[in-house]
C-alpha positions as CSV (number, residue, x, y, z in Angstrom):
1,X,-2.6,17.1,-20.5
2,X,0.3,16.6,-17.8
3,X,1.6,13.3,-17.4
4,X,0.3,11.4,-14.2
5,X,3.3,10.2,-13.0
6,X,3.8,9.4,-9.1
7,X,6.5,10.1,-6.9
8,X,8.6,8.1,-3.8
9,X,10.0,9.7,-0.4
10,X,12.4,8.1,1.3
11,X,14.4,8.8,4.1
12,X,17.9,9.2,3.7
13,X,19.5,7.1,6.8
14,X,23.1,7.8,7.0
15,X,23.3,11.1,5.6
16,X,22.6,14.5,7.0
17,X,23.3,16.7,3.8
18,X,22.2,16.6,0.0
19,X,26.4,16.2,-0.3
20,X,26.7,13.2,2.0
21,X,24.3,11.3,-0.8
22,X,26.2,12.2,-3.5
23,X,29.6,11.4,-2.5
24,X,28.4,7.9,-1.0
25,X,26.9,7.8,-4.8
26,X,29.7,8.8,-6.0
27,X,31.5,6.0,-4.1
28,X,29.2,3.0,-5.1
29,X,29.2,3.9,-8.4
30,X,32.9,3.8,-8.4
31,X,32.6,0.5,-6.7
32,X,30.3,-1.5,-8.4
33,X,30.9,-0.2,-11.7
34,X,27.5,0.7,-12.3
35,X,26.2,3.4,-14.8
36,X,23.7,5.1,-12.3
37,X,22.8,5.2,-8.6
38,X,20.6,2.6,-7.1
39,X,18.7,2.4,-4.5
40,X,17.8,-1.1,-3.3
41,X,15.0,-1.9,-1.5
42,X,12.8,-4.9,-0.1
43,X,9.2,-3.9,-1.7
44,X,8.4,-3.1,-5.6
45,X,6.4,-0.4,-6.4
46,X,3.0,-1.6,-7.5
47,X,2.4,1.8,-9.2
48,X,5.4,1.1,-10.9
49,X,4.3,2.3,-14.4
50,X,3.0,5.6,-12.9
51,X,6.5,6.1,-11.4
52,X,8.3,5.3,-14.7
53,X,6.2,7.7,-16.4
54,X,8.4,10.6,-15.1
55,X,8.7,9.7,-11.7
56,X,11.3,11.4,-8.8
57,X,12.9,9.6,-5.6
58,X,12.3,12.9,-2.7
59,X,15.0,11.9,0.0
60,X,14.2,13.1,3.0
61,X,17.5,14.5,5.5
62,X,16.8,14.5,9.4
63,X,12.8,15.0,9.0
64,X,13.3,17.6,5.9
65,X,12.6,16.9,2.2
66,X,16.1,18.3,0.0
67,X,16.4,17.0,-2.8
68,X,15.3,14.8,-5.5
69,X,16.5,12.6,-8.0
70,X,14.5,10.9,-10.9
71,X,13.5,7.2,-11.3
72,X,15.2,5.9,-14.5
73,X,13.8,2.2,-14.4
74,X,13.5,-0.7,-12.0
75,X,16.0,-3.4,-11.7
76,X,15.6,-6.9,-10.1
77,X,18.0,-7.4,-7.6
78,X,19.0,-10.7,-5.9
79,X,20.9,-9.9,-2.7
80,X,23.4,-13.0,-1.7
81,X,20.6,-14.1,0.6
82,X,18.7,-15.8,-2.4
83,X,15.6,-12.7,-2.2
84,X,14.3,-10.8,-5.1
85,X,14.5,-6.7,-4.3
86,X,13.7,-3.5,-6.3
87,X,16.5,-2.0,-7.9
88,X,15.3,2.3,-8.3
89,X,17.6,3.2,-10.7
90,X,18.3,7.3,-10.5
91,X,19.5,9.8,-12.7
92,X,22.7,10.8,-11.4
93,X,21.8,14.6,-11.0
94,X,20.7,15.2,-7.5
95,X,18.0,18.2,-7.5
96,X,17.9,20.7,-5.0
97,X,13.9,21.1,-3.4
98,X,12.1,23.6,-1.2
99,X,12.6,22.3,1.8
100,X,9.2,20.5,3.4
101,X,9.1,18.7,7.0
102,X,8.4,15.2,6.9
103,X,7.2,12.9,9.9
104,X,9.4,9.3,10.8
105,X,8.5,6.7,8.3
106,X,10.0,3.3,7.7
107,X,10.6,2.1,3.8
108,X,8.8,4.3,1.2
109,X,5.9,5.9,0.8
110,X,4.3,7.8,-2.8
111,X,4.5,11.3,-2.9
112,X,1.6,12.6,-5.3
113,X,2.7,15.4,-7.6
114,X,0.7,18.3,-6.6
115,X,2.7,17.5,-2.7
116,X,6.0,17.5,-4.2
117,X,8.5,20.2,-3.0
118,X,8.9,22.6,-6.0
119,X,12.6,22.5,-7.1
120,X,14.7,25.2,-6.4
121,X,15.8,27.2,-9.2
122,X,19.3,26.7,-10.7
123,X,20.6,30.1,-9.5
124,X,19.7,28.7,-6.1
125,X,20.3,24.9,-5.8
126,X,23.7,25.6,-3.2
127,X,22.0,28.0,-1.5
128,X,20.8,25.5,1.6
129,X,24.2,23.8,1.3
130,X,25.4,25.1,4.7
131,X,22.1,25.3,6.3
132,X,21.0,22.5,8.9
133,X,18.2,20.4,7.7
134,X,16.2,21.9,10.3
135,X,17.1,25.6,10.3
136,X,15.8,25.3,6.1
137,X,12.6,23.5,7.3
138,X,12.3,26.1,9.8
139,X,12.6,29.1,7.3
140,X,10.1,27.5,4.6
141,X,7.6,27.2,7.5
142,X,7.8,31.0,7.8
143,X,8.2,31.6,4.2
144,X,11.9,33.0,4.0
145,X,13.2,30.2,1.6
């Protein structure tokens, strides 16, 4: 029986390549001495067991799903303001998708499994490295990528 794990998508402000997330990754690790990426944010999943239960983040780059990364655990966080935040703790290899069009959101939302972008195989996963966001999105609409 496959596992009935539930994803997140969330946008990825700030960056506009798979490459711009890992190097600012890259950088906070560096910083903070952690042992993995985090992402912190305000609200905690409430399917939080489905998540852990093999789970992805799906970052989403100027209205196109790229990559993924996969949840590790939740941390509490207390930012210096005193409030209690979701730590999603991520596996430090970022996986290439399909890429999928995604509407404006704010925060996260779930991404159930059978709507996940397939990954792209390992032969492939710098293939839409020099391609816009949009120009991918635009060619998996039409069925070239």
């Amino acid at each position: 029986m496959a596992k009935s794990h539930i994803n997140l998508v969330k946008l990825c402000v700030g960056a506009e390549r798979v490459e711009d997330l890992t190097r600012w990754q890259a950088q906070r690790i560096a910083q903070t001495g952690l042992d993995h990426p985090r992402h912190v944010t305000r609200m905690w999943p409430k399917r939080a067991a489905e998540l852990l239960d093999g789970g992805s983040l799906y970052w989403v780059f100027k209205g196109v799903i790229l990559a993924r990364q996969r949840v590790l655990r939740l941390d509490e966080v207390r930012g210096e303001d005193g409030i209690l935040r979701c730590g999603i703790v991520l596996d430090d290899a970022v996986i290439r998708t399909e890429p999928v069009p995604r509407r404006p959101f704010q925060g996260w939302r779930y991404l159930p499994t059978e709507n996940a972008p397939r990954d792209l195989p390992a032969a492939r996963q710098n293939d839409a490295a020099d391609l816009p966001p949009a120009l991918s999105a635009a060619l998996a609409e039409i069925g070239v990528r």
